[in-house]
N, CA, C and O atoms as a GROMACS GRO file, in nm:
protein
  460
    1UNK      N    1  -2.078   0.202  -2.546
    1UNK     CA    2  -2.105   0.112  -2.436
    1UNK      C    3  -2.052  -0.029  -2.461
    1UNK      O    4  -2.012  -0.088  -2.361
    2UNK      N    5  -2.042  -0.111  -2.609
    2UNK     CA    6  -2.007  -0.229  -2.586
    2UNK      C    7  -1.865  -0.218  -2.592
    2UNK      O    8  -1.817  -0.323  -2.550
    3UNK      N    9  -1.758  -0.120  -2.630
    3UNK     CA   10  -1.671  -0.123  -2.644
    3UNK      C   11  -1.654  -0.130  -2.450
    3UNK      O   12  -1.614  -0.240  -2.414
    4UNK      N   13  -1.663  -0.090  -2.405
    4UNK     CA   14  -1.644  -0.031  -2.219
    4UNK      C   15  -1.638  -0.191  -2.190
    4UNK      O   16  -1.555  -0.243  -2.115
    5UNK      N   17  -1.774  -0.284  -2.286
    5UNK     CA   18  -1.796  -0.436  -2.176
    5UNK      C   19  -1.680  -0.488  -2.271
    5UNK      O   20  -1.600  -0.548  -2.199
    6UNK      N   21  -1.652  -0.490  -2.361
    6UNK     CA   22  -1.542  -0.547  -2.404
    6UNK      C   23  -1.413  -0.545  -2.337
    6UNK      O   24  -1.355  -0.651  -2.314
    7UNK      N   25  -1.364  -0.432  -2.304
    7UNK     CA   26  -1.225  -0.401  -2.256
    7UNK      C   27  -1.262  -0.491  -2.122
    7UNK      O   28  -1.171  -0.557  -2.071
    8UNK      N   29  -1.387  -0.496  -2.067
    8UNK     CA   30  -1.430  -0.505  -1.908
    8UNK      C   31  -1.408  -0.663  -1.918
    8UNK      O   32  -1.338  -0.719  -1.833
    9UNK      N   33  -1.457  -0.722  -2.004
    9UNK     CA   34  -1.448  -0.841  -2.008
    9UNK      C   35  -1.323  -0.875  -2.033
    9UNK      O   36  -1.256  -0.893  -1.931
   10UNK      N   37  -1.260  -0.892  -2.145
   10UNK     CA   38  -1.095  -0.845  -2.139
   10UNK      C   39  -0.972  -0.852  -2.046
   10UNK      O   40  -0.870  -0.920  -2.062
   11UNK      N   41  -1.005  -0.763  -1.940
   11UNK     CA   42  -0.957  -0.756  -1.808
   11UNK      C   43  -0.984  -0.836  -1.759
   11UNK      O   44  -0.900  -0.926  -1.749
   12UNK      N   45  -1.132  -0.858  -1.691
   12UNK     CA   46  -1.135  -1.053  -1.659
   12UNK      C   47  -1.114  -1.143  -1.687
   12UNK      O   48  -1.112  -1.243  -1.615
   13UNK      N   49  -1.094  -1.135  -1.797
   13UNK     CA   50  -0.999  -1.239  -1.836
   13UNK      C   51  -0.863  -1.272  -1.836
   13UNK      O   52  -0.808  -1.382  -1.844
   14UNK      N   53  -0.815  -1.145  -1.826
   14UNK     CA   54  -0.658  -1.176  -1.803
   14UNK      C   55  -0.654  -1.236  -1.700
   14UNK      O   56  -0.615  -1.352  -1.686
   15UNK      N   57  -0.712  -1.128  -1.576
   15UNK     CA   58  -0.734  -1.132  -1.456
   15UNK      C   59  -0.697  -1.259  -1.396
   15UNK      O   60  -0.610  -1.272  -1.310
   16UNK      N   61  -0.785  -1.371  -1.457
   16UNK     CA   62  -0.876  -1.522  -1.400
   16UNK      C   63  -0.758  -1.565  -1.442
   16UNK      O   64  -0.675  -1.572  -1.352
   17UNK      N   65  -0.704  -1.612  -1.597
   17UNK     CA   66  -0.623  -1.624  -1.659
   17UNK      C   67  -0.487  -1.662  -1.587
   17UNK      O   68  -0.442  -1.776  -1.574
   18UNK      N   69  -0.417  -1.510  -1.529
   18UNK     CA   70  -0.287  -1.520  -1.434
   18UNK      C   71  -0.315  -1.580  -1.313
   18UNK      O   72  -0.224  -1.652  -1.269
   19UNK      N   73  -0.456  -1.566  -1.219
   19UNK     CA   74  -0.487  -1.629  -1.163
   19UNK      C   75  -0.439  -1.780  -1.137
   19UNK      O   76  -0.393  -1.826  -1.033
   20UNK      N   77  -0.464  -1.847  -1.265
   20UNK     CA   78  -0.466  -1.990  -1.266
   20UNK      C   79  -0.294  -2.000  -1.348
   20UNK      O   80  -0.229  -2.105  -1.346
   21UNK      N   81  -0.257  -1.903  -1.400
   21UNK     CA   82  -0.086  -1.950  -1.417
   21UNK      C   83  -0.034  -1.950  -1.308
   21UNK      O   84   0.066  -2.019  -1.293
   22UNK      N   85  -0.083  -1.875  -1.203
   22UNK     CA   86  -0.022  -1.856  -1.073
   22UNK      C   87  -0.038  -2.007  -0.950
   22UNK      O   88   0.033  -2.039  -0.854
   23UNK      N   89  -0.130  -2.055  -0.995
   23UNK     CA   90  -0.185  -2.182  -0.941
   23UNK      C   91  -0.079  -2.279  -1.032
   23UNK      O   92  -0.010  -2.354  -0.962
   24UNK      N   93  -0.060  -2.285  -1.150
   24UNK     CA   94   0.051  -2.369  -1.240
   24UNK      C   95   0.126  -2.362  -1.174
   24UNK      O   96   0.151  -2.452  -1.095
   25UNK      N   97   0.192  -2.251  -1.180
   25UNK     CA   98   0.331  -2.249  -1.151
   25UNK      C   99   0.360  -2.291  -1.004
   25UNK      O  100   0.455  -2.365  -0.979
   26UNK      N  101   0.281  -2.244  -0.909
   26UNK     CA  102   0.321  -2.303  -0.771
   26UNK      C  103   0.291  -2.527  -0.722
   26UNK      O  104   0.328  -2.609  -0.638
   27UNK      N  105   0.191  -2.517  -0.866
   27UNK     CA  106   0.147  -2.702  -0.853
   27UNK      C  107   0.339  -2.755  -0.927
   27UNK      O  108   0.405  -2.848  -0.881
   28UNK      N  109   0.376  -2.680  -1.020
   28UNK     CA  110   0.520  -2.730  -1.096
   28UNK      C  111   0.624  -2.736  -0.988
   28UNK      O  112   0.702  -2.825  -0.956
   29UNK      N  113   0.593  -2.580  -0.929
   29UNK     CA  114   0.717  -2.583  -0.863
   29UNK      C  115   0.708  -2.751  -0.734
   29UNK      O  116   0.777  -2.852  -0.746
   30UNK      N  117   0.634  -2.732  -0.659
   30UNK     CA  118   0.547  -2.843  -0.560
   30UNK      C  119   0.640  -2.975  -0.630
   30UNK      O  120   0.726  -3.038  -0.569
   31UNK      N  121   0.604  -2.994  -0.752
   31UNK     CA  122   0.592  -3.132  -0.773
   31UNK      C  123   0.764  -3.168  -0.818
   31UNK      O  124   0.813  -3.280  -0.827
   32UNK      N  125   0.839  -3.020  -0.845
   32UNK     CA  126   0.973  -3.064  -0.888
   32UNK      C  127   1.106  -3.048  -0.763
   32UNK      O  128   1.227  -3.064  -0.775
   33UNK      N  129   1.011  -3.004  -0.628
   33UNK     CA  130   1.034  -3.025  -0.489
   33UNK      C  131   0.995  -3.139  -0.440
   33UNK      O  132   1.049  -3.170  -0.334
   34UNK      N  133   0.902  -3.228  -0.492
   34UNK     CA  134   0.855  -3.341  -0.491
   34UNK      C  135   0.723  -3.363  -0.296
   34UNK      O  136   0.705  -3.447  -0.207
   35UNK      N  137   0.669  -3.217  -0.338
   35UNK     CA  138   0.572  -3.238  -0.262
   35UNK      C  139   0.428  -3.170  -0.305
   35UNK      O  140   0.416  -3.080  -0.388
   36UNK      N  141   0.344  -3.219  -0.247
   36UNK     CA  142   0.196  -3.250  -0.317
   36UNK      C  143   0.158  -3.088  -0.388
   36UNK      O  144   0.105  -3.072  -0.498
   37UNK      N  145   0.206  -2.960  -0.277
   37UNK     CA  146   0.191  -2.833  -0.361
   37UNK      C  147   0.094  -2.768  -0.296
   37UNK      O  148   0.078  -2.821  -0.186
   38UNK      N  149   0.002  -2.651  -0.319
   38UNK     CA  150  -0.116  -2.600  -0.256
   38UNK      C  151  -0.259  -2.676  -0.287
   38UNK      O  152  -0.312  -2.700  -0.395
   39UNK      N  153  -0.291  -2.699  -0.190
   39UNK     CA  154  -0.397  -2.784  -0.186
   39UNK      C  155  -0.501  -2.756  -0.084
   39UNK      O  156  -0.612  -2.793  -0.121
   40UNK      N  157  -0.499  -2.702   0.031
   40UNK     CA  158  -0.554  -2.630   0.114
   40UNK      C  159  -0.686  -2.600   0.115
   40UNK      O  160  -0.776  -2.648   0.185
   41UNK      N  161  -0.690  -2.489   0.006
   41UNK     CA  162  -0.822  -2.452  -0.042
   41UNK      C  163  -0.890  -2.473  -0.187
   41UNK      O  164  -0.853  -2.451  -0.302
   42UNK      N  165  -0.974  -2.510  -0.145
   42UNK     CA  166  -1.108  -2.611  -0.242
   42UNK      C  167  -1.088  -2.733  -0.276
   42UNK      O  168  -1.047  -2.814  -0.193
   43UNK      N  169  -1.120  -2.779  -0.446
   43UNK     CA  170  -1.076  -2.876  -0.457
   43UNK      C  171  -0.899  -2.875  -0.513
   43UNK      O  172  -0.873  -2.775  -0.579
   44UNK      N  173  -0.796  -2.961  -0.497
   44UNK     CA  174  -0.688  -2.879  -0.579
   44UNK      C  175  -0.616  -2.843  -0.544
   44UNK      O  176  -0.502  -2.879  -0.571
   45UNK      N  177  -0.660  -2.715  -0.435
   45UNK     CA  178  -0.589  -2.550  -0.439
   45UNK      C  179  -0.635  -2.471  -0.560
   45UNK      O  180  -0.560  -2.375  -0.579
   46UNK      N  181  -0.746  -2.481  -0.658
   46UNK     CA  182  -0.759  -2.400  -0.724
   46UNK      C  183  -0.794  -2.267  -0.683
   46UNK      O  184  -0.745  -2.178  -0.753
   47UNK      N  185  -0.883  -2.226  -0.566
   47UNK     CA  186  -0.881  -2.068  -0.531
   47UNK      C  187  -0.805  -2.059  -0.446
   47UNK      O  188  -0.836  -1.990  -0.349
   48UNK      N  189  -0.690  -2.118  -0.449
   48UNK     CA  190  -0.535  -2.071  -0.389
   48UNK      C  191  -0.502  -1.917  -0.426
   48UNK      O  192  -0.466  -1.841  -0.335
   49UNK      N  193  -0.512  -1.874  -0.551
   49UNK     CA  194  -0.467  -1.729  -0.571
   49UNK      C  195  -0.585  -1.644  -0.506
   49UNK      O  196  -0.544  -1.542  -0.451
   50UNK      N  197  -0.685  -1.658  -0.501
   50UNK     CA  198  -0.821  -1.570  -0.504
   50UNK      C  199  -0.783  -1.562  -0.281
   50UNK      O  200  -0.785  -1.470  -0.198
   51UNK      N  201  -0.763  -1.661  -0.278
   51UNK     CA  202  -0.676  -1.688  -0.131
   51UNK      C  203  -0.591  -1.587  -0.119
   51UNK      O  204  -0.620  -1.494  -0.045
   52UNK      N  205  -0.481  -1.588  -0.185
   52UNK     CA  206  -0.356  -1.556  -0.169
   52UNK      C  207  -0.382  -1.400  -0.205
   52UNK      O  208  -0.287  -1.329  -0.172
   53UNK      N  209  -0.497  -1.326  -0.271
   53UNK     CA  210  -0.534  -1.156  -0.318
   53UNK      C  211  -0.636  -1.120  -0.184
   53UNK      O  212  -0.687  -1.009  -0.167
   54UNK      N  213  -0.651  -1.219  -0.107
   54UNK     CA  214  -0.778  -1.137  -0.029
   54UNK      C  215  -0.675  -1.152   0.103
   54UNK      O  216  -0.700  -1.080   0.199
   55UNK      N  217  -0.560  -1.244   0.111
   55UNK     CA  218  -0.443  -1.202   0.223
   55UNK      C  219  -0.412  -1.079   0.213
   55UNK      O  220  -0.424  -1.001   0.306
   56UNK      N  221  -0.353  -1.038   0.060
   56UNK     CA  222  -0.260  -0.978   0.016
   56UNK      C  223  -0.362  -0.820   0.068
   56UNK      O  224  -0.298  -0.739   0.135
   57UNK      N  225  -0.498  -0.788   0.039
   57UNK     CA  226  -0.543  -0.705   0.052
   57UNK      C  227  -0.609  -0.688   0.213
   57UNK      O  228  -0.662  -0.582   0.245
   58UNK      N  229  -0.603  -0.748   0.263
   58UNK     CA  230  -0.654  -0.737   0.407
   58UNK      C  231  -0.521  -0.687   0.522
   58UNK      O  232  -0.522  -0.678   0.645
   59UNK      N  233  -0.438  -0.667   0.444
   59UNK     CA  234  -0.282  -0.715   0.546
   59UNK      C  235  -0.297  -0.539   0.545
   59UNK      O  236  -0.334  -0.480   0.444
   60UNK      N  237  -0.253  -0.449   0.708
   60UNK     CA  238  -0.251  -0.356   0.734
   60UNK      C  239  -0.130  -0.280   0.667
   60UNK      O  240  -0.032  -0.339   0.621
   61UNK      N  241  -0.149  -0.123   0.668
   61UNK     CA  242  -0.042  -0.051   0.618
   61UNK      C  243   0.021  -0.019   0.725
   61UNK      O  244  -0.043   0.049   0.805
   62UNK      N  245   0.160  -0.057   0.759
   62UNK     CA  246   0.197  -0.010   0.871
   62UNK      C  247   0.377   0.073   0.806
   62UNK      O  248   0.441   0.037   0.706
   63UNK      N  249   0.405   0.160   0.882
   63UNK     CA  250   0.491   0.283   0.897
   63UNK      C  251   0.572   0.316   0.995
   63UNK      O  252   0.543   0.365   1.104
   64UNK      N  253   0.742   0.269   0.927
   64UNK     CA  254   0.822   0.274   1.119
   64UNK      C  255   0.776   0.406   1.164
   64UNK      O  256   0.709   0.488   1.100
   65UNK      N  257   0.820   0.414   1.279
   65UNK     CA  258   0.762   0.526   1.396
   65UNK      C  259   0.848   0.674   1.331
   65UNK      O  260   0.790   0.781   1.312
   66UNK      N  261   0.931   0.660   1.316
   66UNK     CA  262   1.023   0.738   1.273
   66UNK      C  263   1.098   0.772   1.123
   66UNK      O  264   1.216   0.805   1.109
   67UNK      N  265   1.020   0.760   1.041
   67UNK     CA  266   0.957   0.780   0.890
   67UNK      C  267   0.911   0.898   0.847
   67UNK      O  268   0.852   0.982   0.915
   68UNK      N  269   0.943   0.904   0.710
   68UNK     CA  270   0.899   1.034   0.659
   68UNK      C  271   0.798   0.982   0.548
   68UNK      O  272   0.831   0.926   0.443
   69UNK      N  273   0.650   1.014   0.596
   69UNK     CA  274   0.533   0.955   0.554
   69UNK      C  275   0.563   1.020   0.369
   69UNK      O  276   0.504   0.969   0.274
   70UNK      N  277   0.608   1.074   0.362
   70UNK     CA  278   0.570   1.156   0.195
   70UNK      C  279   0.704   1.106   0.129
   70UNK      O  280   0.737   1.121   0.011
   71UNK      N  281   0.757   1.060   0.204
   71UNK     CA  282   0.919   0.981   0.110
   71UNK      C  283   0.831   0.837   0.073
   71UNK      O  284   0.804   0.798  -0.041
   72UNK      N  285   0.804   0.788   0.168
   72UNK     CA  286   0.742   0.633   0.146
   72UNK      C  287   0.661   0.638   0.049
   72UNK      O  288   0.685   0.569  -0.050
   73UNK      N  289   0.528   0.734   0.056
   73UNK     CA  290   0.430   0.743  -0.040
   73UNK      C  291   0.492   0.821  -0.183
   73UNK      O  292   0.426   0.827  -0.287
   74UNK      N  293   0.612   0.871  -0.170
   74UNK     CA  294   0.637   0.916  -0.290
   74UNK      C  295   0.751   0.850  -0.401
   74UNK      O  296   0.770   0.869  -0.521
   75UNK      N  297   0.816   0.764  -0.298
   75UNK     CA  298   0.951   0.657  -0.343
   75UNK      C  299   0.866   0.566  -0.449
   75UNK      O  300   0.937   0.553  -0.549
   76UNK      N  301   0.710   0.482  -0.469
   76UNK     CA  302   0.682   0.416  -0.525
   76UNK      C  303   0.619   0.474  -0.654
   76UNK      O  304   0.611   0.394  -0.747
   77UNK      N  305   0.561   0.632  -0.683
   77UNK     CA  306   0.515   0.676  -0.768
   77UNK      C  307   0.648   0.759  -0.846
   77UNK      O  308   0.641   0.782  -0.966
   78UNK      N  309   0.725   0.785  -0.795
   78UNK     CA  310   0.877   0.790  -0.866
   78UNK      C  311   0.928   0.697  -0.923
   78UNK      O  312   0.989   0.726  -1.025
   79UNK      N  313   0.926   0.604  -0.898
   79UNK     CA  314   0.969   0.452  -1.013
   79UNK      C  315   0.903   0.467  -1.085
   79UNK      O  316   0.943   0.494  -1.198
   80UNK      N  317   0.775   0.458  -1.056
   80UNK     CA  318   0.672   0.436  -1.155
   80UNK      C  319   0.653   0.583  -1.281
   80UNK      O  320   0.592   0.591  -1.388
   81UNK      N  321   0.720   0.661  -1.221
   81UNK     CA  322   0.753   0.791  -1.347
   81UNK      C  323   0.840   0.788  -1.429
   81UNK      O  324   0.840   0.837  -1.542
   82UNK      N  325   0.942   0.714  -1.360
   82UNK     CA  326   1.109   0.730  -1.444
   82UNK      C  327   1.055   0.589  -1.537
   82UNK      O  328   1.081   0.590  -1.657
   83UNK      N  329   0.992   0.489  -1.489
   83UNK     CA  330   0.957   0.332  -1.560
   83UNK      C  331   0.872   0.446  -1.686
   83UNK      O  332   0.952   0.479  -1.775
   84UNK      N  333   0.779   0.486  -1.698
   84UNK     CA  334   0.728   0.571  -1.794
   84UNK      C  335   0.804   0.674  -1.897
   84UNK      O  336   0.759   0.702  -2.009
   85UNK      N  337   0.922   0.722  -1.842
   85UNK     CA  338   1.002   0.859  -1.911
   85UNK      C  339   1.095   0.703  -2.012
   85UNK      O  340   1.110   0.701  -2.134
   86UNK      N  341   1.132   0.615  -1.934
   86UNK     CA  342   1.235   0.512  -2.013
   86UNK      C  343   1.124   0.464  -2.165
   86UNK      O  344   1.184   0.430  -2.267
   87UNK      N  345   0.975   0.466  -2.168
   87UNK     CA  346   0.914   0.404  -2.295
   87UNK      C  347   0.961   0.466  -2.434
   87UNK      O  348   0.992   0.407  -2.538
   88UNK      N  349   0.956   0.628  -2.398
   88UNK     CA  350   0.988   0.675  -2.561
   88UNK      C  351   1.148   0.630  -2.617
   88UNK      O  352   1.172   0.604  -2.735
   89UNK      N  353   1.262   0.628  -2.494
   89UNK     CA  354   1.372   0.592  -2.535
   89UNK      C  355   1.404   0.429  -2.557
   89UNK      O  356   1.498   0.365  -2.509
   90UNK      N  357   1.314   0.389  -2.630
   90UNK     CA  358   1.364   0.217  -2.624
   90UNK      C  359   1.314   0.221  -2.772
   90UNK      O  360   1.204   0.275  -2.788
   91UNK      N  361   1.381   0.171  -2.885
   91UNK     CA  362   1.395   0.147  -2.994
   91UNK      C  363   1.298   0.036  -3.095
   91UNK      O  364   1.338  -0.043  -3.180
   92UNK      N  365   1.128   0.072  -3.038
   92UNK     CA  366   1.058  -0.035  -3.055
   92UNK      C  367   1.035  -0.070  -3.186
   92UNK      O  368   0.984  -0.177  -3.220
   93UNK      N  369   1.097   0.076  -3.308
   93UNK     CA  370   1.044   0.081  -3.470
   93UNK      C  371   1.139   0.135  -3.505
   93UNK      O  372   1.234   0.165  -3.433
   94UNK      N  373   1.125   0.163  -3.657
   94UNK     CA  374   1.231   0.261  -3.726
   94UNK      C  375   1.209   0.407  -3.696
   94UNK      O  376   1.294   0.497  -3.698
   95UNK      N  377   1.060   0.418  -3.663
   95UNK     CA  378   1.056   0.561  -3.598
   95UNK      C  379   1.055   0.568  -3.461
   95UNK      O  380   0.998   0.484  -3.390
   96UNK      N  381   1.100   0.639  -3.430
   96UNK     CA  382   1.147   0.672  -3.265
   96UNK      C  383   1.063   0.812  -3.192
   96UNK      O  384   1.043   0.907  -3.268
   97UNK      N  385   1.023   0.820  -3.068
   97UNK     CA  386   0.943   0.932  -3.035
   97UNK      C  387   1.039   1.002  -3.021
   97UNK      O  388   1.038   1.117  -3.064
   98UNK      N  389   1.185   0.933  -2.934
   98UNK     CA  390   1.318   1.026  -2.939
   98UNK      C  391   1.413   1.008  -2.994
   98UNK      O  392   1.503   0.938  -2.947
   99UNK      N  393   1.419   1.063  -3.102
   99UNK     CA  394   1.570   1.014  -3.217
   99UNK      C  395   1.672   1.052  -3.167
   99UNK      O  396   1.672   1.174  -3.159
  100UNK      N  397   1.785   0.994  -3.119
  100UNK     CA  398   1.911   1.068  -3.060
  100UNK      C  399   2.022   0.945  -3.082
  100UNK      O  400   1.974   0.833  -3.061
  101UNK      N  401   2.140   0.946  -3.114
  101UNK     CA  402   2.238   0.892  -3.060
  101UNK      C  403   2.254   0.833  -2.946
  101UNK      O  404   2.319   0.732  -2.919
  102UNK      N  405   2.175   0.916  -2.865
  102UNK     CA  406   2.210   0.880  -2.726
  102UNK      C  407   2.140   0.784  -2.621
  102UNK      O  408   2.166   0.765  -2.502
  103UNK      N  409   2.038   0.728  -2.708
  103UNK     CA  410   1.945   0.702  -2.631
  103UNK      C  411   1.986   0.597  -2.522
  103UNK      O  412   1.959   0.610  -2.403
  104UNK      N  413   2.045   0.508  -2.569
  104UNK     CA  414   2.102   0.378  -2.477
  104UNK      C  415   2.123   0.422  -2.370
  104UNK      O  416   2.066   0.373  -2.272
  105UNK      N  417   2.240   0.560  -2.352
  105UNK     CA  418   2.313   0.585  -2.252
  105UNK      C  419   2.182   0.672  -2.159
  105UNK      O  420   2.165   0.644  -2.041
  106UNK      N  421   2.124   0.743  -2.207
  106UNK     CA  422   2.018   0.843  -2.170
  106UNK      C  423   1.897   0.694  -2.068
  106UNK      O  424   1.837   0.718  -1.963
  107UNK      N  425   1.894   0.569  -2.135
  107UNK     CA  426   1.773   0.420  -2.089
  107UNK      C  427   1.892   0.449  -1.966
  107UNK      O  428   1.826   0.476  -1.866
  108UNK      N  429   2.015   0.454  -1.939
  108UNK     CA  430   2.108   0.387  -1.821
  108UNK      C  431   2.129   0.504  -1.725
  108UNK      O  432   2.210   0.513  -1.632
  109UNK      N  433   2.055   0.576  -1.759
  109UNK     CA  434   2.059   0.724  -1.654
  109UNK      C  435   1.954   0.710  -1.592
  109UNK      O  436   1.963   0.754  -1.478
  110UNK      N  437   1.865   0.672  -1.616
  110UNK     CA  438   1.708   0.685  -1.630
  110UNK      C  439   1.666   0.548  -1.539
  110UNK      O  440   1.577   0.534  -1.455
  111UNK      N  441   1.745   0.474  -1.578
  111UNK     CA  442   1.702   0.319  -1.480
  111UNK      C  443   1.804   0.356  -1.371
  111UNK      O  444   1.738   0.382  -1.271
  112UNK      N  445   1.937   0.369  -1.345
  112UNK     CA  446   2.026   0.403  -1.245
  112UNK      C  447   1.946   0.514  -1.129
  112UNK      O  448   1.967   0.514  -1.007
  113UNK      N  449   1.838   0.621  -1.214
  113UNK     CA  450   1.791   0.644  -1.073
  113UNK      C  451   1.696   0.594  -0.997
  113UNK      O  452   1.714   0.619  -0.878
  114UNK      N  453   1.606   0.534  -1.021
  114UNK     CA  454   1.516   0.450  -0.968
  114UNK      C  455   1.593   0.352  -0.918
  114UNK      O  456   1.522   0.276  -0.853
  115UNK      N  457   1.718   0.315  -0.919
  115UNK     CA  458   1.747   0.215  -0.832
  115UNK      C  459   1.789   0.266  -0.687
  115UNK      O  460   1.818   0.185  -0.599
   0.00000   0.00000   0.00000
């Protein structure tokens, strides 16, 4: 059980964390455009992001008329397979999950289809 609140806590923290890099980075960008930046909400703009996740999640799923519902829903979990098959071929140690010669060329097959 404390291991579960650990990881849990963990995650909130990243969470909050990017949150507020995300608030940085848009006050930097603001100020090297030379205007005041997000400020809107609260004091700041500090729950500018917490703003900007409850847009992001309220916004409808919508589907041209003339679409193939199982290409759409399946085009984004296909990246996300081939992004997974590319981990064992990347050269992170001296031991490798896939030892080959080939691997480089095998990473450029592998990213070329997901594009």
């Amino acid at each position: 059980m404390p291991e579960i609140f650990n990881i849990l806590i963990s995650l909130i923290s990243i969470l909050i964390s990017m949150a507020f890099f995300t608030i940085l980075e848009r006050k930097i960008l603001s100020y090297i455009q030379l205007r005041k930046g997000p400020n809107k909400v609260s004091l700041m703009g500090i729950l500018q992001p917490f703003s900007d996740a409850l847009k992001l999640f309220n916004k409808t799923f919508t589907l041209p008329t003339m679409s193939n519902f199982t290409l759409i829903l399946l085009a984004p979990l296909l990246t996300f397979f081939l992004s997974l098959i590319m981990w064992p071929l990347l050269p992170l140690s001296s031991f490798n999950i896939i030892d080959s010669s080939f691997n480089l060329l095998i990473l450029f097959i592998i990213s070329s289809l997901s594009v």
